[in-house]
MOPAC internal coordinates of N, CA, C and O (Angstrom, degrees):
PM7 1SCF
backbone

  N    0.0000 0     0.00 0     0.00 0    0    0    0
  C    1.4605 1     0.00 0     0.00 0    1    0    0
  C    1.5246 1   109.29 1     0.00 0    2    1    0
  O    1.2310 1   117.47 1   -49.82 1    3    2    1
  N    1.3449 1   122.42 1   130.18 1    3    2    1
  C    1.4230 1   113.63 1   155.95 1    5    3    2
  C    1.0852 1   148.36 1   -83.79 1    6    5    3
  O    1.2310 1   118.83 1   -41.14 1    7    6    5
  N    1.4043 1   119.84 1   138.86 1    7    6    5
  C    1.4999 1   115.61 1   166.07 1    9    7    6
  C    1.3143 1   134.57 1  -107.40 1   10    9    7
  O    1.2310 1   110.28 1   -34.32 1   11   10    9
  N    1.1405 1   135.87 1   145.68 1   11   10    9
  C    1.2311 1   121.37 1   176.36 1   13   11   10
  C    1.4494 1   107.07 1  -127.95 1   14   13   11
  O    1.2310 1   114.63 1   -72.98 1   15   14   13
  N    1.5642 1   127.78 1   107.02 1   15   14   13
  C    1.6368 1   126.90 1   166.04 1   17   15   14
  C    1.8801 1   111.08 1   -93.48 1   18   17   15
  O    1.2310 1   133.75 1   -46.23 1   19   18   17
  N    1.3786 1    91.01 1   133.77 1   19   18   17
  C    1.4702 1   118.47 1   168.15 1   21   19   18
  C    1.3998 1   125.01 1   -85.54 1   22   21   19
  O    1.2310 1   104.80 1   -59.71 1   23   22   21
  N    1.2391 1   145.71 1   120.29 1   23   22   21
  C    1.0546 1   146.52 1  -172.76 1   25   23   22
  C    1.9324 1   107.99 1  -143.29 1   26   25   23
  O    1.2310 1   135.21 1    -7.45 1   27   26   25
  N    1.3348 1    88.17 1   172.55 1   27   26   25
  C    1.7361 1    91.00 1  -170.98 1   29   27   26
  C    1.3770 1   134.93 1   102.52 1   30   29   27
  O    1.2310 1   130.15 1   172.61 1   31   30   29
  N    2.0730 1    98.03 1    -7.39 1   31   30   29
  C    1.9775 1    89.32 1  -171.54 1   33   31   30
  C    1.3630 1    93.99 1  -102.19 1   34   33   31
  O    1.2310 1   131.56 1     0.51 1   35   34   33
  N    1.0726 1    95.28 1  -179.49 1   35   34   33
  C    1.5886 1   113.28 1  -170.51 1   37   35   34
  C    1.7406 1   113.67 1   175.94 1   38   37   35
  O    1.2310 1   134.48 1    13.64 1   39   38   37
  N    1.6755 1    89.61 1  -166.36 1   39   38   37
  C    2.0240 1    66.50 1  -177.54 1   41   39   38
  C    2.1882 1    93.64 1  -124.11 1   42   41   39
  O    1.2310 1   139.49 1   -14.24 1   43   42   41
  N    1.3708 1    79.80 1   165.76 1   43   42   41
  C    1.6848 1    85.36 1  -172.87 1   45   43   42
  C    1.2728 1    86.42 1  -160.89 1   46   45   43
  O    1.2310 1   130.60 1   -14.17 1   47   46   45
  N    1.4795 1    97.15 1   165.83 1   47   46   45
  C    1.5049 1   131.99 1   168.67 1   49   47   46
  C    1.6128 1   148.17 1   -48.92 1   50   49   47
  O    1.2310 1   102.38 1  -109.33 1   51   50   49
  N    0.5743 1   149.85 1    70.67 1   51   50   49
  C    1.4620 1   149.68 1  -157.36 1   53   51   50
  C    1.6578 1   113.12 1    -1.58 1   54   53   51
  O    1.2310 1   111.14 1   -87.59 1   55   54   53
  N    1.1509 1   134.27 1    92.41 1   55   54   53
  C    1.8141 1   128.12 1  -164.20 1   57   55   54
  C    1.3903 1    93.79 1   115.35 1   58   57   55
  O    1.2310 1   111.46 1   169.72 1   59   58   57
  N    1.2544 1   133.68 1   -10.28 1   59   58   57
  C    1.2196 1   114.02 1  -168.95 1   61   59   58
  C    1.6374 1   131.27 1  -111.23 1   62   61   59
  O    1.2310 1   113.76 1    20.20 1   63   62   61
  N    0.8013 1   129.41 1  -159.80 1   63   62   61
  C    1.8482 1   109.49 1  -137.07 1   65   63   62
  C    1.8467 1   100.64 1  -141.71 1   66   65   63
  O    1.2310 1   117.84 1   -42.50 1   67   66   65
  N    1.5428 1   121.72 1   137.50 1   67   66   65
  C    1.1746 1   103.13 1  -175.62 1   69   67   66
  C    1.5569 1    81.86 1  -146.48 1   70   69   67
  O    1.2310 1   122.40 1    -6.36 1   71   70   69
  N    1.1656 1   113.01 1   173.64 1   71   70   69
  C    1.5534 1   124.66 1   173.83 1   73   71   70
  C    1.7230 1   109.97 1  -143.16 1   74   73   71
  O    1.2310 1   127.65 1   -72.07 1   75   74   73
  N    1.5449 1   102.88 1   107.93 1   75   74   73
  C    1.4648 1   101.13 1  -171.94 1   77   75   74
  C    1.8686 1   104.74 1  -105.59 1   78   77   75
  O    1.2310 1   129.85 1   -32.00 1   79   78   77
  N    1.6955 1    98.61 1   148.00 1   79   78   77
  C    1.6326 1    99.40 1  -165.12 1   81   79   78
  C    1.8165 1    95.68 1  -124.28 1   82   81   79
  O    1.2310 1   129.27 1   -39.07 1   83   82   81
  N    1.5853 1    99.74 1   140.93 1   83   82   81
  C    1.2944 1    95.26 1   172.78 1   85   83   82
  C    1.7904 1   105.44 1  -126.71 1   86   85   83
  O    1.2310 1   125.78 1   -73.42 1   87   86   85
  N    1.3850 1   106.49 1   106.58 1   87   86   85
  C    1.6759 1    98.44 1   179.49 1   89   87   86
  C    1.5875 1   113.78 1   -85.24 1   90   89   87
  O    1.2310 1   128.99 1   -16.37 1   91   90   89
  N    0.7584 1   100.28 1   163.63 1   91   90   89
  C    1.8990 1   101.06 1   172.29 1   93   91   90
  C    1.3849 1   122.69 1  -120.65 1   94   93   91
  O    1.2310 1   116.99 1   -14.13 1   95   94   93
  N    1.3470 1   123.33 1   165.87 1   95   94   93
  C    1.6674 1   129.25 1   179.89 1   97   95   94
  C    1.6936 1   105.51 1  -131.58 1   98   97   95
  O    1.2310 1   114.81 1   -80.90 1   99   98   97
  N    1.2347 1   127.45 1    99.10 1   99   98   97
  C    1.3018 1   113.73 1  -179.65 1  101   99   98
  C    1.8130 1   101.77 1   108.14 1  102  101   99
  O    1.2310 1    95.06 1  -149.84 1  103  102  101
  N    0.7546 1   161.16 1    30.16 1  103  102  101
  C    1.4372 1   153.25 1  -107.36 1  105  103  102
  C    1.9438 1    99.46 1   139.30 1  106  105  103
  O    1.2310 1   113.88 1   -84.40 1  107  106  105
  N    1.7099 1   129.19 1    95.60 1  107  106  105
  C    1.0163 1    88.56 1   138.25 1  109  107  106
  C    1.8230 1   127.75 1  -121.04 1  110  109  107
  O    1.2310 1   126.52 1   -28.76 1  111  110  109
  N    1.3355 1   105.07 1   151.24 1  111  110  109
  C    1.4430 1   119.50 1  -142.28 1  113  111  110
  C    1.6352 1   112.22 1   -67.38 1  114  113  111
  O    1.2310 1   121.39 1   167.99 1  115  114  113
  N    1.7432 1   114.95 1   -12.01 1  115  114  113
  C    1.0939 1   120.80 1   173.49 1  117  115  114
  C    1.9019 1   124.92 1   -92.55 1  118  117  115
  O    1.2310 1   125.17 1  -159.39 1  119  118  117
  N    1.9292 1   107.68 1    20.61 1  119  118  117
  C    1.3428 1   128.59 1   160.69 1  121  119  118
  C    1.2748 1   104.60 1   -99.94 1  122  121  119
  O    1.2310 1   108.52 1   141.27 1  123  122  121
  N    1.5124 1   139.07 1   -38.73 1  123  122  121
  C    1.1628 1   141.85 1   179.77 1  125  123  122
  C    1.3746 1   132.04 1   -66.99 1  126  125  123
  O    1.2310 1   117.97 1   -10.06 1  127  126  125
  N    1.1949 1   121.48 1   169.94 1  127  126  125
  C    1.3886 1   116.32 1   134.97 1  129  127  126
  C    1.5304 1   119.56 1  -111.28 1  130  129  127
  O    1.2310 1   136.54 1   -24.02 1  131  130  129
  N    1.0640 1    85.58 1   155.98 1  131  130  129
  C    1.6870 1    90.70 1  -160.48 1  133  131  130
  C    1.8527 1   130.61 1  -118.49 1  134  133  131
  O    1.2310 1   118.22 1  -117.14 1  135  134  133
  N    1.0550 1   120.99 1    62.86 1  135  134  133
  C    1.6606 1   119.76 1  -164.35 1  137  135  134
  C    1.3025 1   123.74 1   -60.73 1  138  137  135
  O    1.2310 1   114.88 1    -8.28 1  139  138  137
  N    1.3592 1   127.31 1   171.72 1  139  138  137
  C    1.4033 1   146.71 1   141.68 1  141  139  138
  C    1.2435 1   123.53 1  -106.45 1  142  141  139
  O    1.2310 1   124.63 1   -55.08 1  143  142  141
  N    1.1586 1   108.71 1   124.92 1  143  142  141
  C    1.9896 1   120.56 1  -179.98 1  145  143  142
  C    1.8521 1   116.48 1  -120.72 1  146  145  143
  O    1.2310 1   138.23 1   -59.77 1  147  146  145
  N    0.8416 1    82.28 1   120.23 1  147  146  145
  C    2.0734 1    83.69 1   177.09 1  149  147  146
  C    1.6273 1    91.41 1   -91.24 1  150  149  147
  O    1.2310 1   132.53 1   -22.14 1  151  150  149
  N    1.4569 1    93.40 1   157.86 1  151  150  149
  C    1.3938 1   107.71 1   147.22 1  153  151  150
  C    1.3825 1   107.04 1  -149.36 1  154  153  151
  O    1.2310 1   123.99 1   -14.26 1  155  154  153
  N    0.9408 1   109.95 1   165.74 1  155  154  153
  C    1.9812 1   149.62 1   178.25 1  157  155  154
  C    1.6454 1   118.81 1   -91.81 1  158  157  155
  O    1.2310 1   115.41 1   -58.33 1  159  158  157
  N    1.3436 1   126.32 1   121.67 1  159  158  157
  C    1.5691 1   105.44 1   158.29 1  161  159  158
  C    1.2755 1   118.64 1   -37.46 1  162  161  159
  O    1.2310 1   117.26 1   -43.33 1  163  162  161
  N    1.7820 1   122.82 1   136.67 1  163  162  161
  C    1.7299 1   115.36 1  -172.39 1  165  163  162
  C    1.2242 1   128.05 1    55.72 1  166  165  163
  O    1.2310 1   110.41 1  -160.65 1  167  166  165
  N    1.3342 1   135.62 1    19.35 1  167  166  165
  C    1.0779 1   123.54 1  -164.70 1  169  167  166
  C    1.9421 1    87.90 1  -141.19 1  170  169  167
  O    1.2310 1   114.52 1   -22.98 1  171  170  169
  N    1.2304 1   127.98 1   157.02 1  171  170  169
  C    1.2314 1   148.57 1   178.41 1  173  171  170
  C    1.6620 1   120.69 1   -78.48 1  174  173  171
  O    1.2310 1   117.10 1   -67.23 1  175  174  173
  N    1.4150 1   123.13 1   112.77 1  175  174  173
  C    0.9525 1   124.17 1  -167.65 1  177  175  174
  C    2.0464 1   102.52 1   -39.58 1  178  177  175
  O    1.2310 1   126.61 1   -25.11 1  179  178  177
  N    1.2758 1   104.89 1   154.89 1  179  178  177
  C    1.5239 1   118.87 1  -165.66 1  181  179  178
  C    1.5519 1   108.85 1  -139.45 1  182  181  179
  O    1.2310 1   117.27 1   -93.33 1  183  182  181
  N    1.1062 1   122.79 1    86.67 1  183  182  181
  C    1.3816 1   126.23 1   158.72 1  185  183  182
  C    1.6913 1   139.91 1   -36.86 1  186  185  183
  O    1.2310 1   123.34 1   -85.92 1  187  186  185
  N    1.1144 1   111.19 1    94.08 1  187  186  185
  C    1.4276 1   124.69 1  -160.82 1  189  187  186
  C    1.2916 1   122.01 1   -87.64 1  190  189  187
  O    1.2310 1   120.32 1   126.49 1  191  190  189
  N    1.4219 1   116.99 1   -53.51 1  191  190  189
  C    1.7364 1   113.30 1   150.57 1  193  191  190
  C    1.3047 1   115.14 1  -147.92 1  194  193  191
  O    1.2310 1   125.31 1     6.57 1  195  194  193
  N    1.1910 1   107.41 1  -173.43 1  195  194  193
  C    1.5691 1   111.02 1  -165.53 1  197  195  194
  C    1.5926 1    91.15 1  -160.59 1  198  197  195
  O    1.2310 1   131.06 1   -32.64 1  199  198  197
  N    1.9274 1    96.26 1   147.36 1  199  198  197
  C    1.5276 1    93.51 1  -168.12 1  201  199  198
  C    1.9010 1    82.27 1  -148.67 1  202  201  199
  O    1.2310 1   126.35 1   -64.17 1  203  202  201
  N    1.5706 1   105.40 1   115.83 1  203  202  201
  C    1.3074 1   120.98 1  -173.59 1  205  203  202
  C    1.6829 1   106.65 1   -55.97 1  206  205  203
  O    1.2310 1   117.96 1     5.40 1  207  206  205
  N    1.3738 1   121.50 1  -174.60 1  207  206  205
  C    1.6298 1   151.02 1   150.32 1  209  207  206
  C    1.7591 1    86.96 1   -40.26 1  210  209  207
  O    1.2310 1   126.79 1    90.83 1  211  210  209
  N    1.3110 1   104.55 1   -89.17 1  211  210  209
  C    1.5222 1   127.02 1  -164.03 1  213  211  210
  C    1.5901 1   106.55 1   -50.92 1  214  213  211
  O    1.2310 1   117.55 1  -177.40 1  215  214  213
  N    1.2616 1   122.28 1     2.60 1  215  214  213
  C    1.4913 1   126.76 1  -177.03 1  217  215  214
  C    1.5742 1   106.41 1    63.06 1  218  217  215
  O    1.2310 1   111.87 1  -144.82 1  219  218  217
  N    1.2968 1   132.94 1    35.18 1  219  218  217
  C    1.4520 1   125.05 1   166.64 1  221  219  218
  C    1.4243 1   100.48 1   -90.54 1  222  221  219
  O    1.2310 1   124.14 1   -45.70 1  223  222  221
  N    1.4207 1   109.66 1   134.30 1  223  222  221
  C    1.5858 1    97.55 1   157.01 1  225  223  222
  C    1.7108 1   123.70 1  -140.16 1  226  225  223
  O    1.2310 1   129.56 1     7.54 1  227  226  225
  N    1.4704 1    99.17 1  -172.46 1  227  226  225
  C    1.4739 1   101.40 1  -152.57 1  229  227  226
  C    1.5888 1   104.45 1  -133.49 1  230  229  227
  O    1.2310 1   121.86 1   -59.53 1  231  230  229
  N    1.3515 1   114.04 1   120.47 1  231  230  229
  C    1.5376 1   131.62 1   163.78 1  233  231  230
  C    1.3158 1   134.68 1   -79.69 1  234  233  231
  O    1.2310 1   125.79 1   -60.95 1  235  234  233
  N    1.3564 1   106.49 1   119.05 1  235  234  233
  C    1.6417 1   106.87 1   173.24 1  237  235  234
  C    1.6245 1   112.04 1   -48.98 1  238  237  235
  O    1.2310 1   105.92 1   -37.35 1  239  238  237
  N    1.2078 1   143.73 1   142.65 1  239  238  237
  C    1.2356 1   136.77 1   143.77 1  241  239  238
  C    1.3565 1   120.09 1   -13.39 1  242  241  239
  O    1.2310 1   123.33 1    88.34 1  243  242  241
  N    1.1577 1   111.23 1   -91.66 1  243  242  241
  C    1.4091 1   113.86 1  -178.25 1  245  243  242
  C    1.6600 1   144.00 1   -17.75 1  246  245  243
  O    1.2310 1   135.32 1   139.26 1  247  246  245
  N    1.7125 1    87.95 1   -40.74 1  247  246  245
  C    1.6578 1   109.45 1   165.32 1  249  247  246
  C    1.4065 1   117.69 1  -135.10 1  250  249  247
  O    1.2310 1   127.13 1  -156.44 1  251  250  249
  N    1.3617 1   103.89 1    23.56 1  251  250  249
  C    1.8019 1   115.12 1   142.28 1  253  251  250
  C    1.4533 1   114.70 1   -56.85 1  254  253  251
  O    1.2310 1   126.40 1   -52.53 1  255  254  253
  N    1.7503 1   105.30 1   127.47 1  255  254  253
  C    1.5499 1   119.30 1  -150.13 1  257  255  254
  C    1.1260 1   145.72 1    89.67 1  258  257  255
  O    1.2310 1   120.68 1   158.79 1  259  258  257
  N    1.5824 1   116.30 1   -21.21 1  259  258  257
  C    1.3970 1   132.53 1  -171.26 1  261  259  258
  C    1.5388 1    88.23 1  -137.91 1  262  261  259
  O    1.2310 1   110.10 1  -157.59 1  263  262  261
  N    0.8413 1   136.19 1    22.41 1  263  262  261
  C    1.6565 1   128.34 1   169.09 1  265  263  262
  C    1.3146 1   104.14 1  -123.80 1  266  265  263
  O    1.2310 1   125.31 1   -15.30 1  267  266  265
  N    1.5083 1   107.40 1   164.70 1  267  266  265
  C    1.4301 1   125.96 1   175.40 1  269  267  266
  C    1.2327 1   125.73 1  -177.96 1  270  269  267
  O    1.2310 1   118.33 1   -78.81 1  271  270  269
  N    1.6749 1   120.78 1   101.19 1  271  270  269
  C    1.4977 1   121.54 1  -141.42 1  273  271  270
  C    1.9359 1    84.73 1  -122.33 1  274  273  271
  O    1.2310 1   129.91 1   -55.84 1  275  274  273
  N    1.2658 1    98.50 1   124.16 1  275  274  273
  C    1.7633 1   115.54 1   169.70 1  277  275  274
  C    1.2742 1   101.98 1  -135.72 1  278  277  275
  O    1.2310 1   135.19 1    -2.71 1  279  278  277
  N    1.5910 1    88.21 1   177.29 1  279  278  277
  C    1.4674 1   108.74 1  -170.67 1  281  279  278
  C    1.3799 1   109.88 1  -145.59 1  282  281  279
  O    1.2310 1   122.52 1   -50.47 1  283  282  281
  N    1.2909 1   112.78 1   129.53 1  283  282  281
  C    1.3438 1   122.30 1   177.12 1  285  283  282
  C    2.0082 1   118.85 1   -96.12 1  286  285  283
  O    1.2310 1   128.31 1   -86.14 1  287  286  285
  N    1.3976 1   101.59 1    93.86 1  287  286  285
  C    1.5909 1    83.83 1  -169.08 1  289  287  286
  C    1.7490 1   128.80 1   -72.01 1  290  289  287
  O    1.2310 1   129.33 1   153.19 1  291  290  289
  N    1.2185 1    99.62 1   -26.81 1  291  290  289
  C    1.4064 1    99.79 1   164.28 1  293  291  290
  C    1.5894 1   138.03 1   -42.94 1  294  293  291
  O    1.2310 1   129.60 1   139.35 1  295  294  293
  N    1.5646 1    99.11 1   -40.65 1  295  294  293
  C    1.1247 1   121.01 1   152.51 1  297  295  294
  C    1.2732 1   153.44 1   -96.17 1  298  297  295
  O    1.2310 1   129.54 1  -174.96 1  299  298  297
  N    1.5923 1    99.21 1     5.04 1  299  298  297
  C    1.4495 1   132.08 1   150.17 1  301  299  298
  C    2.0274 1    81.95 1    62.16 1  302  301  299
  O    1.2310 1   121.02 1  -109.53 1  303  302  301
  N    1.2150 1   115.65 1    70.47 1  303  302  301
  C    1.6786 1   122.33 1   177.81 1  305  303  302
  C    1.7163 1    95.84 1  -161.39 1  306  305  303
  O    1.2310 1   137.28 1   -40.56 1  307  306  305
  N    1.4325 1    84.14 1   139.44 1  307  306  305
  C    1.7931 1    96.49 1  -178.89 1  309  307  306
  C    1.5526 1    95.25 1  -113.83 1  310  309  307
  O    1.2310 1   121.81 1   -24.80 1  311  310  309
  N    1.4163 1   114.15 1   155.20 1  311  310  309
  C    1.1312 1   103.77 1  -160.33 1  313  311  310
  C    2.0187 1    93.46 1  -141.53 1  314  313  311
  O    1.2310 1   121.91 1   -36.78 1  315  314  313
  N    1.2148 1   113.95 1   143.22 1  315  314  313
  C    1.5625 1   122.23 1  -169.18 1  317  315  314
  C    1.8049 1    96.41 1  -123.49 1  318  317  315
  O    1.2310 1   118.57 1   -79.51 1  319  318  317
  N    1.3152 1   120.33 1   100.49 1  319  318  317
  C    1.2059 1   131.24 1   163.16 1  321  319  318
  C    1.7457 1   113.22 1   -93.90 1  322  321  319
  O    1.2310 1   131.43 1   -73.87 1  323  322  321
  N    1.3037 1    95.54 1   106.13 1  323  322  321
  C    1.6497 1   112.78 1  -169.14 1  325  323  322
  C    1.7885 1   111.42 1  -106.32 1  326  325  323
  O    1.2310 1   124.01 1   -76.16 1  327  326  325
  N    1.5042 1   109.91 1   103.84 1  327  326  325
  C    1.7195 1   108.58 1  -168.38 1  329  327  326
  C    1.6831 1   109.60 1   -98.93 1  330  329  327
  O    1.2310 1   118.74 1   -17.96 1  331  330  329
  N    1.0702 1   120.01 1   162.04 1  331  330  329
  C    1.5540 1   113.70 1   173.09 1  333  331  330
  C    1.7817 1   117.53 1    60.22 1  334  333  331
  O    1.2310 1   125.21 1  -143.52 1  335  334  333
  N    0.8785 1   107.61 1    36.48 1  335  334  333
  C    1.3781 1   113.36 1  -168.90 1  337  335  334
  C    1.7497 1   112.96 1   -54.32 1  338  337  335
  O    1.2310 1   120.12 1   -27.16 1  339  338  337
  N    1.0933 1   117.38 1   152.84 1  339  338  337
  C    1.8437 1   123.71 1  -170.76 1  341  339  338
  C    1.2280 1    83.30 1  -142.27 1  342  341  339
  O    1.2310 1   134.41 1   -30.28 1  343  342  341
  N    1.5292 1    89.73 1   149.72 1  343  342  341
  C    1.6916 1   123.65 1   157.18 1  345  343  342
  C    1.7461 1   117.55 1   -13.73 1  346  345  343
  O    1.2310 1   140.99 1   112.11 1  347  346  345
  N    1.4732 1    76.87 1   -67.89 1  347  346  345
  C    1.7813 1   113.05 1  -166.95 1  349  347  346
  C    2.2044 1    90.44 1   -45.87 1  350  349  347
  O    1.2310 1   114.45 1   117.49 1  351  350  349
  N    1.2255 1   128.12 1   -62.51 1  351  350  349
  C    1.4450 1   135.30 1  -166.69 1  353  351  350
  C    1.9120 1    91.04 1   -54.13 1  354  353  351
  O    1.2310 1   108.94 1  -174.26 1  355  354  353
  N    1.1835 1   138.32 1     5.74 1  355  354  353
  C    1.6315 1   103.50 1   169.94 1  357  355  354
  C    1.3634 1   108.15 1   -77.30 1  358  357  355
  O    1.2310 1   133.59 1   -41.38 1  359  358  357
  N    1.4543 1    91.33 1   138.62 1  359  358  357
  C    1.4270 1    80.53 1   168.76 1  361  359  358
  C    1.7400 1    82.09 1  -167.00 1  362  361  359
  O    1.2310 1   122.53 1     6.41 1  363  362  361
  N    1.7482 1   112.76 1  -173.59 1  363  362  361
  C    1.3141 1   122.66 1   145.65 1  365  363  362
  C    1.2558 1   133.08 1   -68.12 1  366  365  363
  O    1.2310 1   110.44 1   -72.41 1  367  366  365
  N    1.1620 1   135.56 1   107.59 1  367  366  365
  C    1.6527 1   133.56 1  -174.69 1  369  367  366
  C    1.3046 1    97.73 1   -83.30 1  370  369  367
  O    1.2310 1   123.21 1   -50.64 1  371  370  369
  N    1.8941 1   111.44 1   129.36 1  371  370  369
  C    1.3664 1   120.09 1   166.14 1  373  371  370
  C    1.9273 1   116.35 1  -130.55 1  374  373  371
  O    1.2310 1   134.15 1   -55.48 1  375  374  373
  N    1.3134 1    90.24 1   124.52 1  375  374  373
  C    1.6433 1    86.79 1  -172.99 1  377  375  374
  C    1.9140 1   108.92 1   -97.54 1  378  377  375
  O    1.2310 1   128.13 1   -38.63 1  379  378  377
  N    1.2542 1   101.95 1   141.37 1  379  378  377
  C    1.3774 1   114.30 1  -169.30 1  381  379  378
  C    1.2007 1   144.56 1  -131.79 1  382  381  379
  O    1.2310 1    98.72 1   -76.44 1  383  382  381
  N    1.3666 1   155.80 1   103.56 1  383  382  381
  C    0.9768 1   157.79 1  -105.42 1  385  383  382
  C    1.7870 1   119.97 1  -169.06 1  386  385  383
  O    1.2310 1   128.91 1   -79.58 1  387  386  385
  N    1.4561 1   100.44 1   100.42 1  387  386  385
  C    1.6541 1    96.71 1  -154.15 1  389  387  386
  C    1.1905 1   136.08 1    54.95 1  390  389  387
  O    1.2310 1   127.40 1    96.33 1  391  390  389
  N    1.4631 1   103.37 1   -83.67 1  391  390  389
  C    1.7632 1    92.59 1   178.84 1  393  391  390
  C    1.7922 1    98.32 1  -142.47 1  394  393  391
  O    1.2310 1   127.66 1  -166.62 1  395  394  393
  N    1.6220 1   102.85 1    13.38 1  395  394  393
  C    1.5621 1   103.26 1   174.90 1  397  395  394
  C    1.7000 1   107.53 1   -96.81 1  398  397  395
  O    1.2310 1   121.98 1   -24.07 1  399  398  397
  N    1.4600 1   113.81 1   155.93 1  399  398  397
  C    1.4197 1   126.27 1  -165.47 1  401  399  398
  C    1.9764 1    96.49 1  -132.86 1  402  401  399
  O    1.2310 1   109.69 1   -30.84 1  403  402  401
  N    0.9860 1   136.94 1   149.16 1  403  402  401
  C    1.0257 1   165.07 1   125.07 1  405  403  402
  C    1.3277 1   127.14 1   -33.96 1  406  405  403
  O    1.2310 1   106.90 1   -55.18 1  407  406  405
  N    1.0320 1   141.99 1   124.82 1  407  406  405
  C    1.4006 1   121.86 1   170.92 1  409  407  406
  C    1.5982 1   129.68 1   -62.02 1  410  409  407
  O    1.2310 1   123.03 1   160.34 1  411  410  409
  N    0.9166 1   111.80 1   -19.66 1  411  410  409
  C    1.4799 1   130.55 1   169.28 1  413  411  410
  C    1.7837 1   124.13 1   104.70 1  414  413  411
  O    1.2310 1   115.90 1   -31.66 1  415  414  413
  N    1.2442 1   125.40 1   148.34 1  415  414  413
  C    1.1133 1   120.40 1   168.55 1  417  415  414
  C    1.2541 1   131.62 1  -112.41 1  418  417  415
  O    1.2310 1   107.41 1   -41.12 1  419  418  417
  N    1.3082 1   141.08 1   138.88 1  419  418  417
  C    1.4701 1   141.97 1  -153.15 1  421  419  418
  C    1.7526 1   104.42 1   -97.48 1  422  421  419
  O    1.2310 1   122.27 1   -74.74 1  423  422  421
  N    1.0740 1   113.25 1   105.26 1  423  422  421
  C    1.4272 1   119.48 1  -175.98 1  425  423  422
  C    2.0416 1    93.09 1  -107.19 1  426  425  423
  O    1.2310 1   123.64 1   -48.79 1  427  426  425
  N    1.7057 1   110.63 1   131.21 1  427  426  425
  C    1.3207 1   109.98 1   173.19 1  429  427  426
  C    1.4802 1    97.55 1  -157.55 1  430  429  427
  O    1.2310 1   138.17 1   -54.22 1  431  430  429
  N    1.4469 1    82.39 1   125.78 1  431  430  429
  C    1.5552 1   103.47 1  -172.28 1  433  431  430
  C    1.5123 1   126.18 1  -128.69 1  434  433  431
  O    1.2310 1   127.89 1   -78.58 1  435  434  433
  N    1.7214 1   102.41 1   101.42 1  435  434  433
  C    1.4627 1   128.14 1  -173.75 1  437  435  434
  C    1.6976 1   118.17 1   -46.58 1  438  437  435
  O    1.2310 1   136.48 1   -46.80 1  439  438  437
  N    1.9613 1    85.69 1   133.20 1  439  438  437
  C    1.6972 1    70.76 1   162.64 1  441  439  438
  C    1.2495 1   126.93 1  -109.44 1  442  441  439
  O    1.2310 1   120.10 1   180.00 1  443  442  441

């Protein structure tokens, strides 16, 4: 069975910088592709990046520039380096992988 835990949110400052990690159990992360999704109260989960097999990856608009999604295979952990942070980015961070979900992490960011 897989798991996937999220770690890393917390709350910070407006400009300020967090790095969220999702390791897995059962899952390893360098067959996959592997995303991050926020969500919002009311609002529809939102796909933020995605980081292929081949390690290419891919940015939502919104936090194209201030993102940066790797992967560490040794340690079978994907990792979401988030810079310049705004208001607008709280949300729940959920990392994802086929058809496994994370429980999510609470990223909130002061203005």
């Amino acid at each position: 069975q897989v798991q996937l835990v999220e770690s890393g949110g917390g709350l910070v400052q407006t400009g300020g910088s967090l790095r969220l990690s999702c390791s897995a159990s059962g899952r390893i992360f360098s067959f996959f592709a592997t995303d991050w999704y926020r969500q919002t109260e009311g609002k529809q989960r939102e796909l933020v990046a995605t980081i292929t097999p081949a390690g290419n990856s891919y940015y939502n608009d919104s936090m194209k520039g201030r993102l940066s999604i790797s992967r560490d295979n040794a340690n079978n952990t994907v990792y979401q380096q988030m810079n310049r942070l705004e208001p607008e980015d709280t949300a729940v961070y959920y990392c994802h992988s086929e058809t496994a979900w994370g429980q999510g992490t609470q990223v909130t960011v002061s203005s």
